[in-house]
C-alpha positions as CSV (number, residue, x, y, z in Angstrom):
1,X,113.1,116.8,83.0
2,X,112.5,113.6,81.1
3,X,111.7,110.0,81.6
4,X,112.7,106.8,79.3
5,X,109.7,105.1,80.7
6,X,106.6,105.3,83.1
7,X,108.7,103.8,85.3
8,X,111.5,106.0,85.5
9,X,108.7,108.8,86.0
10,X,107.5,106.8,89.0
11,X,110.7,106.3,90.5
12,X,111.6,109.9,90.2
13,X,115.4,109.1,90.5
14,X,114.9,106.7,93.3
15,X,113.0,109.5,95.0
16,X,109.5,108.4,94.1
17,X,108.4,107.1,97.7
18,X,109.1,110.6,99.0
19,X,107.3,112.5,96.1
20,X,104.4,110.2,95.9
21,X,103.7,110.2,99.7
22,X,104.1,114.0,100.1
23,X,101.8,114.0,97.1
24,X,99.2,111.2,99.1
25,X,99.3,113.3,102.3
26,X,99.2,116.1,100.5
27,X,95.7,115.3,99.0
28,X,94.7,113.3,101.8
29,X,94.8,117.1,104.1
30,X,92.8,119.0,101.3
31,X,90.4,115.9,101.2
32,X,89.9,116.0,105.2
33,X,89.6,120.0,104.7
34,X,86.7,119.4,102.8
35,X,85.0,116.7,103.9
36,X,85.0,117.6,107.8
37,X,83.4,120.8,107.5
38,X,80.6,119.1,105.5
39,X,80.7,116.2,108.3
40,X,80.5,118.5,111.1
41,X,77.7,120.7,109.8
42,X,75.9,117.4,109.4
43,X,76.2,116.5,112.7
44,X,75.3,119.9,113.9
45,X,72.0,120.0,112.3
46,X,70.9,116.6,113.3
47,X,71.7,117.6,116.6
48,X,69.7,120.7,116.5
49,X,66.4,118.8,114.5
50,X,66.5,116.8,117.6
51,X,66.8,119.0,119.8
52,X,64.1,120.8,118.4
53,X,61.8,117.6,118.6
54,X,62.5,117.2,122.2
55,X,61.4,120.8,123.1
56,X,58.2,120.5,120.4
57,X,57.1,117.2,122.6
58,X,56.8,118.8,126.0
């Protein structure tokens, strides 16, 4: 498949919208697949360093 322009490449045969979102949402899911974990595992040891504090205080 070829394109005249980078225009005609964007507008994938008046189908760009589709492609390009499906393409967005696509990365958008691997990005959230990645970055939650990392989030989460964040959370979780802050959580336990304070819990840790709490019980070292008493």
């Amino acid at each position: 498949m070829s394109f005249a322009s980078f225009g005609d490449f964007l507008a994938m045969g008046h189908h760009g919208v589709y492609v390009w979102s499906a393409y967005g949402i696509c990365l958008a899911v691997l990005g959230l697949n990645v970055a939650l974990p990392i989030m989460a595992r964040r959370r979780y040891l802050q959580q336990e360093a304070r819990r840790l504090r709490r019980e070292n205080s008493k």
